[in-house]
N, C-alpha and C positions, 0 to 999 in steps of 0.2 A: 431384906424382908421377903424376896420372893421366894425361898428357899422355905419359907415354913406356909404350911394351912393354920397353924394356932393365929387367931388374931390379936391375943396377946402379947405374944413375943414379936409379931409383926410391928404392932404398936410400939412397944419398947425400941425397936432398930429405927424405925420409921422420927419418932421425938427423943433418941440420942442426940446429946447436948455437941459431942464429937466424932467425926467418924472412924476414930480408934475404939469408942468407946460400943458403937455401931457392928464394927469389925468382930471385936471380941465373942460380944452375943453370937452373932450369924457362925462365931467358929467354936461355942460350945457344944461340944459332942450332947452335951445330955438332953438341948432340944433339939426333938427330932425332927427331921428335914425329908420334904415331900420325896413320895419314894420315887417318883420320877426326874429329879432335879436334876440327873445325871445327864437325861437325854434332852432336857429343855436348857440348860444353864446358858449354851450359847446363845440362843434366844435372845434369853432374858437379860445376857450381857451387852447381846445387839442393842435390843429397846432400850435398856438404859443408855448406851453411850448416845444414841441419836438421838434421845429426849434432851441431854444433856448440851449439844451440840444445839436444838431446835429453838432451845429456851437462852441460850446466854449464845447473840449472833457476834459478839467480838471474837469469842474461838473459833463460830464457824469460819468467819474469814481469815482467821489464821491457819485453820485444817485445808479452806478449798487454795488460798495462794502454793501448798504444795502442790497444787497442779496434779501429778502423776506418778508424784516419786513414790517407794515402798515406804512404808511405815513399819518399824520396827518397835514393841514395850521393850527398855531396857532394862529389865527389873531381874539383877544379879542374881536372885533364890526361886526365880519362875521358871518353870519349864513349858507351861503349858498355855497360861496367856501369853509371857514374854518370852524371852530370847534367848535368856539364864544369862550365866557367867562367862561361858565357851562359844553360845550363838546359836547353838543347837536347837535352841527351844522350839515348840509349835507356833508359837507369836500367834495365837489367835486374838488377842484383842488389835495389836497391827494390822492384821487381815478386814478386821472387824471396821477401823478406822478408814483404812481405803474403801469402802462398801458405803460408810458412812458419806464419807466425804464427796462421792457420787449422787448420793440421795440427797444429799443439804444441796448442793447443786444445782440438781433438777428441781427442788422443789423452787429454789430460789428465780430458777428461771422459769419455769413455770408462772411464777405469782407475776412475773413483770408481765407475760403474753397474756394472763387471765387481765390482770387492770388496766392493758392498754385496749381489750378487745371490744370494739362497738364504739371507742371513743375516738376525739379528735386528739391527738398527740404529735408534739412537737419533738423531733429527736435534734438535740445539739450536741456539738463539739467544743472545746477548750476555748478560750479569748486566742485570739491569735491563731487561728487555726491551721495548722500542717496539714501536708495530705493525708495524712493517715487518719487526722483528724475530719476531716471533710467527707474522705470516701467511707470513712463510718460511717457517719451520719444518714451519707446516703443509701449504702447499705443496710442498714438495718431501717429505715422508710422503708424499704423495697421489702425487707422479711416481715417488718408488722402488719406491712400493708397486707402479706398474703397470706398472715397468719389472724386477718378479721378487724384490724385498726386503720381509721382513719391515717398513717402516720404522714408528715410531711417530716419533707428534708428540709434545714433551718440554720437560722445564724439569727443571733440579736443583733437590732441597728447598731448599737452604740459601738459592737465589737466586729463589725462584718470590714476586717482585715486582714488580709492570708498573711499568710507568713511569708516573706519576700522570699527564700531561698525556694520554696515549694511552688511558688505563684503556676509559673511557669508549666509545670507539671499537671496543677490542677487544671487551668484552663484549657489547654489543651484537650485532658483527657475528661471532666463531668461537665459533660454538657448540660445537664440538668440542674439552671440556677433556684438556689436554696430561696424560699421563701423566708422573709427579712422577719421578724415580732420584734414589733416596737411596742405593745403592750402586753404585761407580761400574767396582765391582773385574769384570773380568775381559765389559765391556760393550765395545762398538763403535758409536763416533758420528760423526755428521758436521754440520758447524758450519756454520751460518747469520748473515749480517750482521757476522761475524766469522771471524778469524781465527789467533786466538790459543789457546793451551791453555789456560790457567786452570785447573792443576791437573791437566789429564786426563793421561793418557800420550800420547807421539806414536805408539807402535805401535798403540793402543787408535782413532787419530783417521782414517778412510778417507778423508778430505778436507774442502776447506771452498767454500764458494761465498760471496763480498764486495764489496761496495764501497766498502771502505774500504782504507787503506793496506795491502800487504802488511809482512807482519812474518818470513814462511821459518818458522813455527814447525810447519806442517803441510804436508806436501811437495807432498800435491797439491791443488792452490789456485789457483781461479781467480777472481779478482780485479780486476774491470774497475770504472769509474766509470760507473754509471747512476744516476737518481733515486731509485729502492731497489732492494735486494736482489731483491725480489721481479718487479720487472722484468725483473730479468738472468737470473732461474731462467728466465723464462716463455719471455724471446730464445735461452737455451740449449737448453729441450727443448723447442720447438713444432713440429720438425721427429719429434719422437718417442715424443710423448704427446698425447692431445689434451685440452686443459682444458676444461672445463666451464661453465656460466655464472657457476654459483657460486664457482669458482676464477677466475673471469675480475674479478668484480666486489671482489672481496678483493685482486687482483692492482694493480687500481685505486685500489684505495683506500688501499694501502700507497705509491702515488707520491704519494697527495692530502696522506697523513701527512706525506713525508719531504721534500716539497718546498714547508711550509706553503702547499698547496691551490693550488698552481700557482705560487705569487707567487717564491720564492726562482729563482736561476741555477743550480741543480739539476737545471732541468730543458728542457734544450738540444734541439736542431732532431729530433735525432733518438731520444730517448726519448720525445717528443709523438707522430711515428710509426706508433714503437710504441702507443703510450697510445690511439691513434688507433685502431689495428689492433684490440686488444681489442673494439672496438664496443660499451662498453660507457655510456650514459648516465648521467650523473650531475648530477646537481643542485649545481654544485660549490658554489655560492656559500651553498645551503640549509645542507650539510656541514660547510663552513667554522665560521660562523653556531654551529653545534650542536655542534663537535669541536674548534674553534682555539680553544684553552685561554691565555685573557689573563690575565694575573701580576695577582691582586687586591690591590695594595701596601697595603692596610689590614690585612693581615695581617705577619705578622713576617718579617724579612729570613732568620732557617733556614727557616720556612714555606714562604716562595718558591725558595730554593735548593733545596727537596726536591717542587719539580713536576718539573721539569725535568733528572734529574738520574743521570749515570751516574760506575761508576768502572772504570778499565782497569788490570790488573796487568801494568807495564813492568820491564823489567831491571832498572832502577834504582828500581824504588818503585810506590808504587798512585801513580795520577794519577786526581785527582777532577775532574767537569766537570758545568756545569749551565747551563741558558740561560734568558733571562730576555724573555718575550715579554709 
């Protein structure tokens, strides 16, 4: 419809019952089309995809989980939004969608820093908490706090249990113990390393920040695959906080955790990068050595299943998990 000034024919594409039937109209030569369409169309092809993307947010989390990668239209007879048949194309709406998927982004983190700002906010991590799930927590306390929110760093009573293989790790290195809510009525949180409710309210959850599967259970959520959480806080706000050394080397050491200390495929060309950027040295192999927690099989087969060991509350039931290193 943006192609014509008639408000008629606008009308007509705009309460097209189909959008073949939409299609056709906007490609009948005999209504004629704003004589500048040529030089706006990219525009207008922007705005549309971003409204499209702003208004239905299950696509945007499936455009912003591609992270970084190039977006190609594959549309075999295009040359100039898509890619064509050979690849040659201009791929302007691919262009278009990486742009997009920046802006859905930011606004989306945006909105968590606007409704935590002035208030008292609890930031949690997952039941069972890992380190990577812990030094989230406390990390991003530390960015809302200097981005204008009361934040604390936190754990519910009923679930303040580390994760036995991480225990270790964590006490040694966050000295800052997490204040406990035992009540959870009439509080405002925001969720780390997860993204699920677990009980809370969705009006009570201002967002969540993950690497793990999205589930839609908290609206605004972002959700990308890095080597931890804690990575993905630090690539989100370092244009807008500055960390510390001491957050830098916690930042570090939650990728050491979650990617058993470099070895796993967790951790790809460009979270090493990052990992790099931090500048922060470590001794990984000393680490390791001191922190990579091996299954001591002389003990009993619940023993072992309870080093390793979390549980997620799904639609259909709890689901128990545990790994065996």
């Amino acid at each position: 419809s943006e192609k014509f000034d008639n408000s008629e024919i606008r009308e007509r594409i705009i309460n097209a019952p189909t959008p073949k039937e939409a299609s056709n109209i906007g490609r009948d030569r005999s209504n004629i089309r704003k004589e500048n369409f040529k030089e706006i169309k990219n525009q207008v092809m922007f705005d549309g995809i971003l409204e499209k993307f702003r208004q239905h947010r299950d696509i945007a989390y499936k455009l912003i989980e591609t992270r970084n990668k190039k977006i190609a239209e594959a549309t075999i007879d295009e040359y100039y939004w898509g890619i064509g048949k050979d690849k040659s194309g201009k791929n302007v709406i691919g262009d278009i969608l990486v742009k997009v998927r920046e802006r859905i982004k930011r606004e989306i983190l945006d909105n968590i820093i606007k409704n935590c700002k002035g208030k008292d906010v609890y930031v949690l991590g997952h039941k069972n908490p890992d380190a990577d799930s812990i030094i989230s927590s406390y990390i991003l306390s530390n960015v809302l706090k200097g981005l204008g929110a009361n934040a604390q760093f936190a754990v519910l009573s009923e679930d303040y249990n580390y994760c036995k293989s991480d225990i270790k790790l964590i006490t040694d290195y966050v000295k800052e113990k997490p204040v406990i809510v035992d009540d959870i009525n009439n509080k405002l949180f925001v969720l780390v390393d997860h993204n699920n409710l677990e009980g809370l309210s969705s009006e009570n959850v201002l967002g969540a920040i993950d690497h793990h599967i999205i589930t839609g259970e908290v609206y605004d959520t972002l959700e990308i695959e890095y080597a931890s959480t804690c990575l993905l806080i630090y690539d989100l706000f370092k244009d807008k906080y500055e960390f510390g050394d001491n957050e830098k080397e916690l930042i570090a050491l939650s990728v050491l955790a979650d990617t058993d200390y470099l070895c796993s495929s967790r951790f790809p060309t460009e979270d090493k990068k990052l990992f790099d950027e931090l500048n922060f040295k470590l001794n990984v192999d000393e680490l390791q050595k001191k922190y990579f927690l091996v299954n001591d099989m002389s003990l009993s087969i619940e023993d072992n299943l309870l080093v390793n060991y979390k549980e997620y509350e799904k639609e259909y039931g709890k689901v128990r998990r545990s790994l065996i290193y």
